[in-house]
C-alpha positions in Angstrom: 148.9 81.0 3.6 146.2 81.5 6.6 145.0 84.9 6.0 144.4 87.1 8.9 141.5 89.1 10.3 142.4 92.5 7.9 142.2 90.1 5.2 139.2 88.7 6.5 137.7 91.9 6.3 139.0 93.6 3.5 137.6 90.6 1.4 134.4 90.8 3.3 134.4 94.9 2.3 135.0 94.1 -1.3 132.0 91.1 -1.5 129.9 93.7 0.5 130.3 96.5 -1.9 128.9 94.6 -4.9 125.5 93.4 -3.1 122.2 94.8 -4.2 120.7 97.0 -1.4 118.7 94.2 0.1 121.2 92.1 0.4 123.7 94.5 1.8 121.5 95.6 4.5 120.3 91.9 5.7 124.3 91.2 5.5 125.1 94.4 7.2 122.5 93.8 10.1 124.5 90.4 10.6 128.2 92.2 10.6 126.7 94.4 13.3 125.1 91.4 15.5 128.3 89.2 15.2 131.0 92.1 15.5 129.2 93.4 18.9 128.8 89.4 19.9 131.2 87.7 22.9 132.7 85.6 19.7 136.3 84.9 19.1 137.1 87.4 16.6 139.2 85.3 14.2 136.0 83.3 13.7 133.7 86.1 13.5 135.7 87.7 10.2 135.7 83.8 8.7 132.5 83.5 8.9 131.1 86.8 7.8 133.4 86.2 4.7 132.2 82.6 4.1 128.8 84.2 4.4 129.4 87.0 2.0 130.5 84.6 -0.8 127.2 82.2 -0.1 125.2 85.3 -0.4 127.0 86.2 -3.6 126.7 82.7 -5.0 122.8 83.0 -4.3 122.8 87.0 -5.6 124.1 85.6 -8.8 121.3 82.6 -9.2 119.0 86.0 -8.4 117.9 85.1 -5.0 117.8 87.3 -2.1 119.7 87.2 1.2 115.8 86.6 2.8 115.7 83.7 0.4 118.6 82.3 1.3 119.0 82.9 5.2 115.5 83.0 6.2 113.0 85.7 6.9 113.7 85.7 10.5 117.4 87.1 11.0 117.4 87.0 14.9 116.7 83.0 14.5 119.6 82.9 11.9 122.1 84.6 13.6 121.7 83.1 16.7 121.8 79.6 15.2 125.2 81.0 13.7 126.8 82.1 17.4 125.4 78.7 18.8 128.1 76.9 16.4 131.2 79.4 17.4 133.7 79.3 19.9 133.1 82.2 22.6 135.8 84.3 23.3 139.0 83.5 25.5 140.3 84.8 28.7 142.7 86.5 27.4 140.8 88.5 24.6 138.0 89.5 27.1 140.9 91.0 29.2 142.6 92.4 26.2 139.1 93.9 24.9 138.3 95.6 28.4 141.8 97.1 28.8 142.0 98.7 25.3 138.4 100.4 26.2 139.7 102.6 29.0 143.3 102.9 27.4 142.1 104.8 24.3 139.9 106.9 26.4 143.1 108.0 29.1 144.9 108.3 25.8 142.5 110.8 24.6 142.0 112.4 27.5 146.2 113.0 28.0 145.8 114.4 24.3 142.9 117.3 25.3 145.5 118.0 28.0 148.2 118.2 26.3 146.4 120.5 23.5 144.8 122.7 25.8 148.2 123.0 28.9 150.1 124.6 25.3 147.3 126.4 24.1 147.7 128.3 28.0 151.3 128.5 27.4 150.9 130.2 24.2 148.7 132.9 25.3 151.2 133.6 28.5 149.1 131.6 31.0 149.5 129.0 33.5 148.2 125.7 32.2 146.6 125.6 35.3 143.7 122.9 35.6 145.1 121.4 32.7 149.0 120.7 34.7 146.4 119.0 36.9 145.2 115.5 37.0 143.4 113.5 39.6 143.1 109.8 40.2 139.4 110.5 40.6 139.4 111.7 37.0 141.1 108.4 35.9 139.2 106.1 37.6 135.7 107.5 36.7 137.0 107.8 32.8 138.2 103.8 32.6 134.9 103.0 34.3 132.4 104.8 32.5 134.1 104.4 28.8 133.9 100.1 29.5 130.0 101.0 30.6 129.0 103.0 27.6 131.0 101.1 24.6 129.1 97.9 26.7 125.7 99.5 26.3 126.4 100.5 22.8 127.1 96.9 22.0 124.2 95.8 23.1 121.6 98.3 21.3 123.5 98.1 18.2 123.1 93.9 18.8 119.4 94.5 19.5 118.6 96.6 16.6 120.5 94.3 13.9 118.1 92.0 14.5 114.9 94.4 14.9 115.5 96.8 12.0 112.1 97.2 10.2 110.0 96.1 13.0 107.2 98.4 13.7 107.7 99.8 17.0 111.4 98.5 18.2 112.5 99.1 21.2 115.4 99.1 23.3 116.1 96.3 26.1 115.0 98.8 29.0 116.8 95.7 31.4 120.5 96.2 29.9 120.1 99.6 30.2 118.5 100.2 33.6 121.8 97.8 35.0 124.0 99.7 33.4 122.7 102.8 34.7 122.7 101.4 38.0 126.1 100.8 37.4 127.0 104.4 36.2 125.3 105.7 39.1 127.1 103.9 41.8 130.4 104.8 40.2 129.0 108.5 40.4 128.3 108.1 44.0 131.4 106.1 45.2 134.0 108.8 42.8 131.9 111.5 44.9 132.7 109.9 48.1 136.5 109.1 47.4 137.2 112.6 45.3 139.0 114.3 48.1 140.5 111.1 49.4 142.2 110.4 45.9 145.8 112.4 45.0 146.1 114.5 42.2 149.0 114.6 40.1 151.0 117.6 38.4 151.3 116.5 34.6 152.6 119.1 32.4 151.8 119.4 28.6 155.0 118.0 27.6 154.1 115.0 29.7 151.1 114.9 29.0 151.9 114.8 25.2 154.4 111.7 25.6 151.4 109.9 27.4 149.6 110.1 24.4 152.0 109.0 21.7 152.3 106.2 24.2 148.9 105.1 23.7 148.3 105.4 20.7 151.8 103.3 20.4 149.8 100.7 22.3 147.1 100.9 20.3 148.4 100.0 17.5 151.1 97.3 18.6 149.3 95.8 21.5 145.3 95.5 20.6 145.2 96.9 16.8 148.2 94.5 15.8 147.2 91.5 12.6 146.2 88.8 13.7 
């Protein structure tokens, strides 16, 4: 029976947890740099887990993972995403519509909370009955800007861990700034040209079992 990417993983966690401290943190340094790659997922799992075994195979002849794999882990791990296939169409859409959906679902959650906690002590929920499309728009934006600029330090310092003086790719982040910036600017512009809507708690409440419904069935489902 084809195991799926939880299984992938969970055997990946067990291998993981019986590697000497060397070993675990060359191995962890290549989770991080394939997990935060543009690589199908399915294969990303398979191979970490193929990898854990080899490395446990080797651990067990008492060699290292630098032994093994090579001194130079950027070299390694790039020769191991050259030999992968990249992700679909579908799964890059899937990935950049779960990034802004957990953060609205959040953000309907610290509504909710906060619209009872005003009804509770006798007020108006006021700002919190309140939500503007402005609000929206610049949340499902900047949440897909940061988790990418998160991906790609964490990818840059897998591979740079223990290197005197590592620093980050000043490039990525200047474009994503750039980025942030002229979201910044054009939400500015359009903020009193966008509606606002009147959500109460209760609302706001259902939204956000919704989501996390969606989370779970839609983009956290087995593979």
């Amino acid at each position: 029976m084809k195991m799926k990417i939880k299984e992938f993983a969970e055997e990946t966690n067990r291998l993981r947890a019986q590697m000497t401290p060397e070993n675990e943190e060359y191995f962890g340094n290549l989770v991080v740099y394939l997990r935060s790659s543009r690589i199908a997922q399915d294969k990303v799992e398979e191979l970490l887990l193929e990898t854990a075994q080899h490395l446990m195979e080797a651990q067990r002849d008492g060699k290292t993972a630098r032994e093994v794999f090579g001194e130079n882990p950027e070299k390694y791990f790039q020769e191991l995403i050259e030999h992968l296939p990249k992700q679909s169409i579908g799964e890059k859409i899937s990935n950049y519509v779960m990034i802004p959906w957990i953060a609205l679902t959040w953000m309907f959650a610290v509504h909710a909370l906060f619209g009872f906690i005003s009804i509770v002590f006798g007020a108006k929920p006021g700002l919190f009955n309140r939500i503007s499309l402005f609000s929206i728009l610049m949340l499902a934006f900047a949440s897909i800007a940061v988790i990418e600029i998160v991906l790609r330090i964490l990818k840059r310092e897998s591979v740079k861990k223990g290197e005197k003086g590592s620093v980050f790719n000043m490039k990525i982040i200047a474009v994503y700034l750039g980025f942030m910036l002229a979201v910044i600017l054009s939400a500015i512009y359009l903020h009193d040209k966008l509606p606002t809507f009147e959500v109460a708690p209760w609302l706001s409440l259902l939204l956000f079992a919704v989501g996390l419904a969606g989370q779970k069935f839609i983009f956290l489902r087995d593979h």
